[in-house]
C-alpha positions in Angstrom: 86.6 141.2 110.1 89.7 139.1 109.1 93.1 140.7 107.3 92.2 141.3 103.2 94.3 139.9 101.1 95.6 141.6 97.6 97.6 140.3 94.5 101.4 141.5 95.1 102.0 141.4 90.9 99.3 141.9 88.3 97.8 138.4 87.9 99.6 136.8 90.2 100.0 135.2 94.0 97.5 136.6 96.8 98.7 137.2 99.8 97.5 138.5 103.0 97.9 142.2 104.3 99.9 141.1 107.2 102.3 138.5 106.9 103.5 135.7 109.5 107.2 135.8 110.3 108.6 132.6 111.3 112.3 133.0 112.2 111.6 132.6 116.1 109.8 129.4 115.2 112.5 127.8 117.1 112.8 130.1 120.7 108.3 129.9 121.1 109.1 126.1 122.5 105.9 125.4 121.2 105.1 121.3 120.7 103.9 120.6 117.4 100.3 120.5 118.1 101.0 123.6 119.7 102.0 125.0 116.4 99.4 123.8 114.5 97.2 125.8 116.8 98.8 129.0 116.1 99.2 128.5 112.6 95.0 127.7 113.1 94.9 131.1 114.9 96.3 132.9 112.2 94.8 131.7 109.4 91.5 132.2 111.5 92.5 136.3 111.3 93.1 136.1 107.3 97.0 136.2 107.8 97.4 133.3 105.3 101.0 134.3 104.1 104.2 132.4 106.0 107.3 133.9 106.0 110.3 131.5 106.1 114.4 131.3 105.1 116.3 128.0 105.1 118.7 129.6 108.0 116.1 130.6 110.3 116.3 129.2 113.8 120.0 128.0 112.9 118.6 125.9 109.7 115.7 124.3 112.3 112.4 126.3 111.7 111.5 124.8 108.4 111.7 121.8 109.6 109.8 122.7 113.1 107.2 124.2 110.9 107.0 121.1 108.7 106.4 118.9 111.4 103.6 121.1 112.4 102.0 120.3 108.7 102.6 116.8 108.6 100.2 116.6 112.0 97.4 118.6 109.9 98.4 118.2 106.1 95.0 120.0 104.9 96.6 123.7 106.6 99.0 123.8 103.3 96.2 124.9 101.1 95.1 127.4 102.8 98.2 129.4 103.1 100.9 130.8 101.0 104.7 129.8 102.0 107.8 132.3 101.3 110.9 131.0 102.0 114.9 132.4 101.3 118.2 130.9 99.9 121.3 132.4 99.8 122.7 133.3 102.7 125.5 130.9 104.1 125.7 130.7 108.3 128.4 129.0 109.8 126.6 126.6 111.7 126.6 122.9 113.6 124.4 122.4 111.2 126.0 123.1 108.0 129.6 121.8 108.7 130.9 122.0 105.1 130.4 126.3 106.1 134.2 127.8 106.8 132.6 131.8 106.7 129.5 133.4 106.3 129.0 134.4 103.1 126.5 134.1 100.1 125.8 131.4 97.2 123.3 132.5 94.5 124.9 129.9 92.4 122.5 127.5 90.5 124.0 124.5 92.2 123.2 125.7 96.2 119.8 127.8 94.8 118.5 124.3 93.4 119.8 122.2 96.7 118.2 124.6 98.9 114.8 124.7 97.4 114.9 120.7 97.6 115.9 120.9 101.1 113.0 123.5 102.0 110.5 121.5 100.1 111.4 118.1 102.3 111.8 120.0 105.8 108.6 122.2 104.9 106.4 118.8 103.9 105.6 120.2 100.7 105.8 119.8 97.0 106.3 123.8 96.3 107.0 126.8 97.9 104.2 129.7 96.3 107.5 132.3 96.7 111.1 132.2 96.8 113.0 135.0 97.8 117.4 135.5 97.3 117.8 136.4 100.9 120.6 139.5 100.1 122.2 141.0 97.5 125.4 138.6 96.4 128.4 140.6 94.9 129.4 137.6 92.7 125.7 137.1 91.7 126.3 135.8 88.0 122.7 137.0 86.7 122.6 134.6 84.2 123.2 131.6 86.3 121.2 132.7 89.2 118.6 133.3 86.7 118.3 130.0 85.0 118.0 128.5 88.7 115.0 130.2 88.9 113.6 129.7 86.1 114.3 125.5 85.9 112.9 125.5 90.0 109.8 127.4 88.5 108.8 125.4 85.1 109.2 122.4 87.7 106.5 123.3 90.0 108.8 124.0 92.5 108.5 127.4 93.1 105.2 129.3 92.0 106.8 132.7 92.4 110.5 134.5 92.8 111.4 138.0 94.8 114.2 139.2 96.3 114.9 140.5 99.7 117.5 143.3 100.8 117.9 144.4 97.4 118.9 147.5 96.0 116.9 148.5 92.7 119.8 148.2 90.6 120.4 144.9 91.8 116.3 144.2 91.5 117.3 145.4 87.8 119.7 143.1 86.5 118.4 140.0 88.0 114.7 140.9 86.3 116.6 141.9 82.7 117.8 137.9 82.8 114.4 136.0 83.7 111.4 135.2 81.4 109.0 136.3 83.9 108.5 138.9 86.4 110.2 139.7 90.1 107.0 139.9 92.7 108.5 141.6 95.8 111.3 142.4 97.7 111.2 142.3 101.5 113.2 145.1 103.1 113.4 146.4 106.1 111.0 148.6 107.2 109.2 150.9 110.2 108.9 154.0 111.3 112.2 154.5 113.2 113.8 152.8 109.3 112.5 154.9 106.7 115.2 154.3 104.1 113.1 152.4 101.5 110.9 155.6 100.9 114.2 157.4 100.0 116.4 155.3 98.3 114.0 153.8 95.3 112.6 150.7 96.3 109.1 151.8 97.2 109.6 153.8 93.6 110.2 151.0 91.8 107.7 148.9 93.3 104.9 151.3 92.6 105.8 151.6 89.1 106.3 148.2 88.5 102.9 147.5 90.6 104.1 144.7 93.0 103.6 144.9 97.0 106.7 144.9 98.7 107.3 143.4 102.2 108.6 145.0 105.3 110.4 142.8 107.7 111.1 144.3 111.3 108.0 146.4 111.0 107.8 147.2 114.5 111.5 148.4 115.0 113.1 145.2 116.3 111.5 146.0 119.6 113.5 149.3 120.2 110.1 151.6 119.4 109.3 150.4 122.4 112.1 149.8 124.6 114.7 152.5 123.6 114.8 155.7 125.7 116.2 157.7 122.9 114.8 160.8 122.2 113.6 159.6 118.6 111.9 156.5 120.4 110.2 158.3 122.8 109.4 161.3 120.5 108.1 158.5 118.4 105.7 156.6 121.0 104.0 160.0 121.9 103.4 160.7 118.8 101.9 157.1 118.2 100.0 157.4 121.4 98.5 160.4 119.8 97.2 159.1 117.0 95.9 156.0 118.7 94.0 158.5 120.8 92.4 160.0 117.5 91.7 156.3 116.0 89.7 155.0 118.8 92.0 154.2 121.5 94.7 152.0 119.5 98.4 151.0 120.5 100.8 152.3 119.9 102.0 149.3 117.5 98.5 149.3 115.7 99.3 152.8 114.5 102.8 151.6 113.9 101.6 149.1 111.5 98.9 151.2 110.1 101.6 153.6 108.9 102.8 151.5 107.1 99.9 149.7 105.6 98.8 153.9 104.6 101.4 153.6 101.8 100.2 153.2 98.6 103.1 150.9 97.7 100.9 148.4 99.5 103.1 147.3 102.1 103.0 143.8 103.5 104.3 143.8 107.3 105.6 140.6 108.0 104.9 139.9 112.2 107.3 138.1 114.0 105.4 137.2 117.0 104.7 134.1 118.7 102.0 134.9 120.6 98.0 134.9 119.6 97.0 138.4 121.3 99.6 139.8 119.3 98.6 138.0 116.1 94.9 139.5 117.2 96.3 142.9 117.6 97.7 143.4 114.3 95.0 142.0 112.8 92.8 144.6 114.3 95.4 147.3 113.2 94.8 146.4 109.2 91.4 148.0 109.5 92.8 151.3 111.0 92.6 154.3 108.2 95.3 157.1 109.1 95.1 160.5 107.0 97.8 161.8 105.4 97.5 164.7 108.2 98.4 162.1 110.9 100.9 159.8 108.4 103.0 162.9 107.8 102.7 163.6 111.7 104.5 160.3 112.5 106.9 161.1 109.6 108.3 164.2 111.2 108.3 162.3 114.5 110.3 160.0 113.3 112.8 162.3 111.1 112.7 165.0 114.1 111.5 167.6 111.5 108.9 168.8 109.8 109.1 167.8 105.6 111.3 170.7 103.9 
């Protein structure tokens, strides 16, 4: 059984359960037909949505990816491509960059969604997310960027990422349609989005946010703190109860228990991990055993 898919807004963009994150694109060393067989393998499991930003892989994996495409052209319709603008690196690549900073101007918005579309091989991007929150975000000029890129064709869809519902707020008061997602971070050893508002607000405004670093960055299973390990014994425990499953299968199904309808966004680059996950969207945890990985990860019981 392949990953379902769900519409993140009321009538609007389907997306898979699981997500493919891209921003390693560049360290796999993967050839290009080498790419286009992953991106096979995942489509293959249902994972049809492809998480990108214009600075992953230094400003490279857009382009890697796009290469991929132009190899096997008839892949684009069958997924759904996010990518990010914003953020500013200093980088080889962008020499006209002095500091890292953030540009939610209309003029860099516009020239980034051109440069995505040419290094992605595409003629529109189904979701564009503003990367972080930018302190001199003018919401009306941000907001007719968006707008203009999306009566064009050029983007289907607009979220956010790393935003704070107050800054979700102001930049959904100034456009003429609504805000889809917003990607934050997201696990069981980062539980702020369940406490600060976000996964409030999305559930009241019925979209499916996304949760990037889903698995902890890798410290769930590498740390030898005593939240990590308290954490992968409790995980172990549950998997025992489901059948047997990992420890990051019951990690992802945590997540996908939340009726926000969480979207995991994977950021592996290897097929048995892809499989995995997949296989983790049809695990069904109980509140009993949801709240148990809670207070594992907290280090309490709820009050």
């Amino acid at each position: 059984m392949g990953v379902s898919q769900i519409a993140i807004a009321a009538n609007s963009l389907i997306c898979s359960r699981l997500a493919l994150g891209v921003w390693r694109l560049a360290e796999w060393q993967m050839q290009p037909r080498e790419r286009v067989a992953f991106i096979e393998t995942a489509l293959e499991l249902g994972i049809t949505t492809i998480d990108h930003a214009d600075i992953y892989g230094n400003y490279t994996c857009e382009g890697l990816f796009g290469d991929a495409l132009a190899l096997k052209p008839g892949l684009r319709d069958q997924m759904q491509l996010i990518t990010k603008c914003d953020i500013k690196l200093v980088s080889a690549n962008r020499p006209e960059h002095t500091i890292k900073h953030y540009d939610t101007s209309q003029a860099h918005i516009v020239a980034s969604v051109e440069n995505s579309l040419n290094q992605l091989r595409t003629d529109r991007v189904d979701l564009l997310l503003l990367h972080r929150p930018d302190p001199l975000m003018d919401a009306d000029e941000t907001a007719e960027a968006l707008m203009d890129l999306k009566q064009a064709g050029k983007i289907l869809h607009v979220g956010v990422s790393n935003f704070q519902p107050s800054q979700f707020d102001l930049l959904a008061s100034r456009l003429n349609f609504p805000i889809v997602t917003n990607q934050v971070e997201f696990s069981v050893t980062h539980l702020t989005p369940l406490y600060d508002g976000t996964f409030d607000q999305c559930q009241r405004l019925r979209i499916a946010p996304m949760a990037w670093s889903p698995l902890g960055g890798g410290d769930l299973f590498q740390s030898d703190s005593p939240s990590a390990k308290r954490l992968r014994s409790a995980l172990q425990t549950i998997g025992e109860q489901l059948g047997n499953a990992t420890i990051d299968q019951v990690a992802l199904a945590w997540i996908l228990r939340h009726p926000a309808n969480i979207i995991p966004v994977l950021g592996t680059g290897k097929r048995d991990r892809l499989q995995s996950a997949a296989a983790a969207a049809q695990l069904q945890l109980s509140r009993e055993q949801w709240f148990y990985i809670l207070a594992a990860s907290t280090g309490a019981p709820v009050p």
